[in-house]
VOPAGU-2260 file (C-alpha; in pm, 1 decimal, decimal comma):
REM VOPAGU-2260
SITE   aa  ch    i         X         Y         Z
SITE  UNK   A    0    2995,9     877,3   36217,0
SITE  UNK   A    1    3328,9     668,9   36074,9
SITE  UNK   A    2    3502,6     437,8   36279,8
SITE  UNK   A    3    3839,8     545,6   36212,2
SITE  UNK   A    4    4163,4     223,1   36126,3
SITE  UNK   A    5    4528,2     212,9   36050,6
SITE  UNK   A    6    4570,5     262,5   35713,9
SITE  UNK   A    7    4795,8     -40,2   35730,1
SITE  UNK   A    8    4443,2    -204,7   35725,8
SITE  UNK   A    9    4449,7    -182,0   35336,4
SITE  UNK   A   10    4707,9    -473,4   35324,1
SITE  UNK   A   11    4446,2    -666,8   35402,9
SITE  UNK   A   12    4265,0    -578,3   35057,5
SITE  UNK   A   13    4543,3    -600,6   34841,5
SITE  UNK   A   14    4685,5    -893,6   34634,6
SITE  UNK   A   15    4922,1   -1110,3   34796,5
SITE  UNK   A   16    5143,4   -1109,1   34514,2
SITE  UNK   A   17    5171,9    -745,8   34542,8
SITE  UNK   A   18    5290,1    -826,9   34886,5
SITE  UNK   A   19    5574,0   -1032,1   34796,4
SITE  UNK   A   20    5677,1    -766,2   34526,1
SITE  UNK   A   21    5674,5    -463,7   34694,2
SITE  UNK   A   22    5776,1    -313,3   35028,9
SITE  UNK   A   23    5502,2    -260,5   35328,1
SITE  UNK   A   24    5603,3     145,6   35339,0
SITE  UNK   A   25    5619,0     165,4   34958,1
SITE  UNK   A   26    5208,4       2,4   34965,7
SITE  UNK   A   27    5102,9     233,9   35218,1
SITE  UNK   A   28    5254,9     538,3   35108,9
SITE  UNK   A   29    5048,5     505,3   34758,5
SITE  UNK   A   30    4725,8     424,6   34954,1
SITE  UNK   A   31    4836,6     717,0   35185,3
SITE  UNK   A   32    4887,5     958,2   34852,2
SITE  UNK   A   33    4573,0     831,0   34681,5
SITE  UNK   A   34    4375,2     900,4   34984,2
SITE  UNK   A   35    4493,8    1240,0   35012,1
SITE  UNK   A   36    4424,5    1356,7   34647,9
SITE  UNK   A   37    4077,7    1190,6   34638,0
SITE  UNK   A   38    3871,4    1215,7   34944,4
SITE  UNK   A   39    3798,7    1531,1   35033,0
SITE  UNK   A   40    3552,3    1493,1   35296,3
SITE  UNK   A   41    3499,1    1636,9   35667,3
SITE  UNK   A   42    3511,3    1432,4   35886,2
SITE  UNK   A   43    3696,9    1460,4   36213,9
SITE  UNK   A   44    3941,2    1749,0   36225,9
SITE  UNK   A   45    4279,4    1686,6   36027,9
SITE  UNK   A   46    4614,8    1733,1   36250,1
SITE  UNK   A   47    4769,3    2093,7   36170,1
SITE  UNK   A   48    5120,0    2036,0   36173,4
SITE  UNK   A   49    5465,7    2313,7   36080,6
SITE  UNK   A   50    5756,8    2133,2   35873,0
SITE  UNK   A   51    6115,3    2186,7   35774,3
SITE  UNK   A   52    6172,2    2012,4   35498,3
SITE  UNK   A   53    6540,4    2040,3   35232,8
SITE  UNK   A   54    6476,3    2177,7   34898,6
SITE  UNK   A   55    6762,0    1999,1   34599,6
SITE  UNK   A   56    6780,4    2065,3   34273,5
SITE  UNK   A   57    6421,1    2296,8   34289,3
SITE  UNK   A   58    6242,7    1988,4   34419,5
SITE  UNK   A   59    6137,3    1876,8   34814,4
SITE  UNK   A   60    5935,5    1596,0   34919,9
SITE  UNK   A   61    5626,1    1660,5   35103,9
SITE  UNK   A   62    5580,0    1489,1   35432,6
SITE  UNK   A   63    5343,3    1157,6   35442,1
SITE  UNK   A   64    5026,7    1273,7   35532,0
SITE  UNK   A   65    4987,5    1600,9   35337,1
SITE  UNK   A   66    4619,5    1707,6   35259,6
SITE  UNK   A   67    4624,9    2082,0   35203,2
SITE  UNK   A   68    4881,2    2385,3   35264,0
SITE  UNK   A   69    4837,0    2672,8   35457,3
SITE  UNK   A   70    5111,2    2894,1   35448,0
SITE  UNK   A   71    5467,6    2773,9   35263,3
SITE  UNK   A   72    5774,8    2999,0   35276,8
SITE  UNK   A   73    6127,3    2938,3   35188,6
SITE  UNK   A   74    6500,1    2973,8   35390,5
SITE  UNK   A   75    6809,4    2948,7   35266,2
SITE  UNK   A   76    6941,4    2757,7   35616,1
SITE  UNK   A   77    6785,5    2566,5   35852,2
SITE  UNK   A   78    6679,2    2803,3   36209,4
SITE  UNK   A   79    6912,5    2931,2   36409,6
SITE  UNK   A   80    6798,1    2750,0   36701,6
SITE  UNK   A   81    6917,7    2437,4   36767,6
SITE  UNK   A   82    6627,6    2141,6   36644,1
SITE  UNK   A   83    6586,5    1923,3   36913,9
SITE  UNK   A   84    6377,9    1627,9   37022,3
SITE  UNK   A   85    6227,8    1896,1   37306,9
SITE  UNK   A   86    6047,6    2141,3   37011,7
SITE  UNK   A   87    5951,6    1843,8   36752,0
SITE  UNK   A   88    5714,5    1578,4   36710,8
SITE  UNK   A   89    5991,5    1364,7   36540,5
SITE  UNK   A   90    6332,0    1396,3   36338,4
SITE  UNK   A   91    6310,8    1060,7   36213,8
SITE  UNK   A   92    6229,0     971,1   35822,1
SITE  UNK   A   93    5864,4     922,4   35735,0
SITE  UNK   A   94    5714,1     683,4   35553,8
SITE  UNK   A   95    5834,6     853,9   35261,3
SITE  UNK   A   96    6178,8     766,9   35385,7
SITE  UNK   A   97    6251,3    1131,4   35408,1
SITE  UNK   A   98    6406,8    1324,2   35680,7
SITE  UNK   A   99    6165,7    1566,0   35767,9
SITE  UNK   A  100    6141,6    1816,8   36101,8
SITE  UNK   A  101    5790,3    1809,2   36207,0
SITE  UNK   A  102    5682,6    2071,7   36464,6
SITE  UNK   A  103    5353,0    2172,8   36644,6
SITE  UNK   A  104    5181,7    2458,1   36472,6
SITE  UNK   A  105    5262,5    2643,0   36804,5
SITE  UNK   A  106    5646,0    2718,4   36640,5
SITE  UNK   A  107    5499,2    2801,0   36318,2
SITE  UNK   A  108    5491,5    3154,4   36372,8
SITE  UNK   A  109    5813,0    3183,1   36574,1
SITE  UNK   A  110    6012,1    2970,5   36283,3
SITE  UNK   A  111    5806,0    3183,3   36016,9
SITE  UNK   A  112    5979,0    3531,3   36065,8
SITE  UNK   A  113    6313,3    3358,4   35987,9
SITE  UNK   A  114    6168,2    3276,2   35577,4
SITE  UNK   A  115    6103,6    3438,3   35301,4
SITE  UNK   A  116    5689,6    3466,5   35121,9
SITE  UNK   A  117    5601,1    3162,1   34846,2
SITE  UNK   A  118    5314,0    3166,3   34622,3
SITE  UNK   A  119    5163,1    2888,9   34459,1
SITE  UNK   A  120    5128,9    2874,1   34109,9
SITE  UNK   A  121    4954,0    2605,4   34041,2
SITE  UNK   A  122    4579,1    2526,5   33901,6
SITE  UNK   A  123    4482,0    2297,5   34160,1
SITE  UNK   A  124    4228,7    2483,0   34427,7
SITE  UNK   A  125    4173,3    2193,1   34650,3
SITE  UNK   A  126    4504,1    2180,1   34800,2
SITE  UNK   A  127    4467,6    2510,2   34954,7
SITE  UNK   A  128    4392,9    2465,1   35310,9
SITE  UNK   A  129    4025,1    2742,4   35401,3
SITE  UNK   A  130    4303,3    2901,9   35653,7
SITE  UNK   A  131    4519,6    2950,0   35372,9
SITE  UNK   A  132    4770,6    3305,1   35397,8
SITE  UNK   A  133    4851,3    3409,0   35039,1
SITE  UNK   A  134    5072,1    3680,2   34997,4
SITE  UNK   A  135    5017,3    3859,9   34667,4
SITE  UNK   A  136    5376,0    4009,4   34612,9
SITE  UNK   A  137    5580,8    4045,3   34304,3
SITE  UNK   A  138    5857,6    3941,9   34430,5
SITE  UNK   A  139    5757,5    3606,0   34581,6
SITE  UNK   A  140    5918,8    3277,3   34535,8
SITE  UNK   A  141    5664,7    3048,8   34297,8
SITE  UNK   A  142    5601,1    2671,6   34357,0
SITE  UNK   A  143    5405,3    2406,1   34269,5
SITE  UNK   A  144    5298,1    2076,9   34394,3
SITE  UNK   A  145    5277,9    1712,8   34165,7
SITE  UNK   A  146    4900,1    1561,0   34107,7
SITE  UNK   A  147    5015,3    1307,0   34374,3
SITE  UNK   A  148    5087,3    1558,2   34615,4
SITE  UNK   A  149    5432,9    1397,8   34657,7
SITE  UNK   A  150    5684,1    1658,8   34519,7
SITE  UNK   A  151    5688,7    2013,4   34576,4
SITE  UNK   A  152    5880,7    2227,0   34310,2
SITE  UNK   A  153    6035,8    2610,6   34389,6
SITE  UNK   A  154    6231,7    2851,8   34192,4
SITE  UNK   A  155    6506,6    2852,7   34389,8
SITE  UNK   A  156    6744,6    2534,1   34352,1
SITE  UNK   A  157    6874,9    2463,7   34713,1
SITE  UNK   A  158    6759,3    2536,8   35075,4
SITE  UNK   A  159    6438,5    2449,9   35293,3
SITE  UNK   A  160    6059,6    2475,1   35263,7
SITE  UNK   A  161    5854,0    2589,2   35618,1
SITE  UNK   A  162    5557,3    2435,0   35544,1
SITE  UNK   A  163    5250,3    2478,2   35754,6
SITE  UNK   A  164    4994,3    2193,1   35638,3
SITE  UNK   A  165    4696,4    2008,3   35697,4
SITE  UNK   A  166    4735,2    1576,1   35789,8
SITE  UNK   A  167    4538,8    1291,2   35786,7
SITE  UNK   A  168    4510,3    1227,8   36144,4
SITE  UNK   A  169    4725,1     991,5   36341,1
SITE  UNK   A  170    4687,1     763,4   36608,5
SITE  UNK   A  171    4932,3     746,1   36970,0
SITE  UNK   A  172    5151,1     548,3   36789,0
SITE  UNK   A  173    5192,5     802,0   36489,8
SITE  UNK   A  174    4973,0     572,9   36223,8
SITE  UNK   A  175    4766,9     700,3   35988,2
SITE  UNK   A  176    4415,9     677,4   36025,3
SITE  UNK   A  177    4133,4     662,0   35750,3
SITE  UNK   A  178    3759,5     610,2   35758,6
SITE  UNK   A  179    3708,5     262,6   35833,7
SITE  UNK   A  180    3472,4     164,4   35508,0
SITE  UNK   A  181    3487,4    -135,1   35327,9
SITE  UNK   A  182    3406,1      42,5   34989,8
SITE  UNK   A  183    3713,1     289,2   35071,3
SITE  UNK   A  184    3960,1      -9,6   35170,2
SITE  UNK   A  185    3885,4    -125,4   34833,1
SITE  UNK   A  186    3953,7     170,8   34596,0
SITE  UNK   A  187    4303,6     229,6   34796,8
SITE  UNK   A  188    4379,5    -140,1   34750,7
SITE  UNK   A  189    4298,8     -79,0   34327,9
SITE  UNK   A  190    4501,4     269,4   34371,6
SITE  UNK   A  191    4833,0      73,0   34524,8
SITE  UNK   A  192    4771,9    -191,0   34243,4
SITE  UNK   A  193    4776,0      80,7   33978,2
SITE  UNK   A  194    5039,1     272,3   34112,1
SITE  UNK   A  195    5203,5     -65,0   34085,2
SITE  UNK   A  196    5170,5    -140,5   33770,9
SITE  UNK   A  197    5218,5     232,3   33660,9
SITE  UNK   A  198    5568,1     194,1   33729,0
SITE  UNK   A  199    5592,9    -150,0   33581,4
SITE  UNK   A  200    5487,7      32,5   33261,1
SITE  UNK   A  201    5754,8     260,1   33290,6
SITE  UNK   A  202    5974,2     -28,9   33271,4
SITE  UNK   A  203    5808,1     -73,3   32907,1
SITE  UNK   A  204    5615,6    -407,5   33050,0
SITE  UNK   A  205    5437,1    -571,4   32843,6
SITE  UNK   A  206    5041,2    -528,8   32948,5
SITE  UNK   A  207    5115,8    -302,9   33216,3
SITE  UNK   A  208    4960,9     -16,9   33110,3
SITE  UNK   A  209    4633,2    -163,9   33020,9
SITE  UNK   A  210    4646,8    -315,5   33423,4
SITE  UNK   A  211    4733,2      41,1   33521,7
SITE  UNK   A  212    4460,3     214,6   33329,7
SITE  UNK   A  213    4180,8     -56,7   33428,0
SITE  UNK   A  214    4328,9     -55,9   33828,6
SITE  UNK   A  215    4266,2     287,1   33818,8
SITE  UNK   A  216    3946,9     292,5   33633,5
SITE  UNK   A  217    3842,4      85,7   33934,1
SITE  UNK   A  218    3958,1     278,5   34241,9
SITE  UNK   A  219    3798,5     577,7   34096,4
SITE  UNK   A  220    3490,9     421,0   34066,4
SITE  UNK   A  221    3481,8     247,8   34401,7
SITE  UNK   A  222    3587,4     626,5   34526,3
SITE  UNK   A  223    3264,6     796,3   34354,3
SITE  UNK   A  224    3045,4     445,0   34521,1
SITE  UNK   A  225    3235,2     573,3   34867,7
SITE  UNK   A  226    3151,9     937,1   34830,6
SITE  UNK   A  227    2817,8     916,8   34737,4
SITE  UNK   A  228    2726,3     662,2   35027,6
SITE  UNK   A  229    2983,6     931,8   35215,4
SITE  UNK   A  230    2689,9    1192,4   35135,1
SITE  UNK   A  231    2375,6     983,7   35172,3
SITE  UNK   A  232    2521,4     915,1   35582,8
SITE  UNK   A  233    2514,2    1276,3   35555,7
SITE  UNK   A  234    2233,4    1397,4   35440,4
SITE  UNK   A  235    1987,9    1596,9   35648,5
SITE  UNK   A  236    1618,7    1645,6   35517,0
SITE  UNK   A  237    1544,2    1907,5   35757,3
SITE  UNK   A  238    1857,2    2123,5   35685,5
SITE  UNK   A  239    1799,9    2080,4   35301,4
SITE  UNK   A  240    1435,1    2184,9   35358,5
SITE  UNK   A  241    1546,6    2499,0   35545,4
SITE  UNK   A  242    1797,5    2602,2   35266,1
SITE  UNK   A  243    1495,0    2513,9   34968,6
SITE  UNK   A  244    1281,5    2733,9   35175,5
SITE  UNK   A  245    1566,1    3024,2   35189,2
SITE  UNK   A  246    1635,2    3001,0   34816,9
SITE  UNK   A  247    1288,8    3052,9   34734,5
SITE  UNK   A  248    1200,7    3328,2   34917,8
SITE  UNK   A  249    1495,5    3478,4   34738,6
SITE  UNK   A  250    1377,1    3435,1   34427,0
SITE  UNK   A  251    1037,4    3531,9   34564,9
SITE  UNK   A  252    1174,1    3857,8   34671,0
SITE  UNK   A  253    1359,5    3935,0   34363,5
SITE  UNK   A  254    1056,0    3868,9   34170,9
SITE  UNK   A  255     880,6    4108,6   34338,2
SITE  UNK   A  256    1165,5    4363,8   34298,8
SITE  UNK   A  257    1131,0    4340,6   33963,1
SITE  UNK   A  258     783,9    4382,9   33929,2
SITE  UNK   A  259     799,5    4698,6   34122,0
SITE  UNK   A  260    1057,3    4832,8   33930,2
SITE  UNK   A  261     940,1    4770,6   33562,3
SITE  UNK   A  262     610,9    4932,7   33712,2
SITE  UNK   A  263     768,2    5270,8   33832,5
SITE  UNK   A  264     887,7    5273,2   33418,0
């Protein structure tokens, strides 16, 4: 069982000239993003949360935190209700920077009959949350969501996403909290250096893209050491006995099926 840490802990792992370059949010938002679209493991039970968040120009920002969706649906205005401090978990930006209402899956369904059904339309199957409501309509809004799970993108230009999602979980004080494993500190400390120099490349740096590339050559690499030692932890003889033993008495009895049946020929 994980000891679970602030992901503010991966500061710790990171270059200290990346400190002095770039902002303590910024770093911990990539970790946060990285995180998110790598490890996919169970663990202790994410946070379900219900969000509000504004829609310009076709695009909205996911809050910090995303994992998986479970239902999204689109208004054209915000609820009638009044949003208050009483019915949210906060109104205040996230670490993203963006305002974003974040509810208690208990409004979900109450703020859900005031929006309008969205399919996703994209290729990627491990951002849909096992609780997942798909609604199969031809006339549904489509969207999509970025390979850092940062940016969600809908038909419609203007307006507001309901968003019913899966979190990392968060501690009293509303951090983040990740598996506390030194292997895992050390691929999100490669994945903020990438990201890093990613955009440094953009800026047509010289050599930057060749840091990027081997940065993230690393953190992917120090995420498949994680996950395997993730699934060694993990492993149960007895269980994977019982399941051998299951499988071949299946192919036991369809052996035998067989042979009856080419028999009564």
């Amino acid at each position: 069982m994980y000891k679970y840490e602030n992901i503010k802990k991966v500061l710790n792992y990171v270059p200290s000239a990346l400190l002095e370059e770039e902002n303590e949010a910024t770093l911990i938002k990539n970790a946060l993003n990285f995180y998110n679209a790598n490890i996919r493991i169970k663990t202790v039970t994410d946070d379900i949360l219900f969000a509000i968040c504004q829609v310009v120009d076709h695009k909205a920002t996911l809050p910090a935190g995303f994992k998986q969706f479970i239902d999204v649906s689109f208004s054209d205005t915000l609820p009638t209700d009044t949003i208050s401090d009483s019915n949210t978990i906060f109104l205040q930006p996230d670490i993203n920077g963006i305002y974003t209402t974040i509810f208690s899956r208990t409004f979900y369904q109450y703020y859900r009959q005031q929006s309008y059904n969205a399919r996703y339309v994209g290729n990627n199957s491990s951002l849909v949350h096992s609780d997942c409501v798909q609604y199969l309509c031809d006339n549904c809004l489509n969207f999509s969501i970025d390979k850092s799970n940062d940016i969600l993108t809908i038909d419609i230009c203007d307006g507001y996403i309901y968003l019913l999602y899966s979190s990392t979980i968060k501690d009293e004080e509303n951090n983040f909290l990740v598996p506390d494993h030194p292997v895992l500190w050390q691929a999100l400390a490669y994945a903020v250096e990438a990201k890093h120099f990613q955009d440094r490349a953009f800026r047509r740096e010289q050599g930057a893209n060749d840091t990027y590339l081997e940065r993230l050559r690393m953190a992917n690499l120090s995420v498949g050491e994680f996950l395997k030692i993730h699934v060694l932890n993990n492993f149960d003889p007895a269980l994977y006995e019982s399941r051998l033993i299951k499988v071949r008495q299946a192919h036991q009895m369809n052996h035998e099926n067989d042979m009856y049946n080419y028999k009564r020929r």
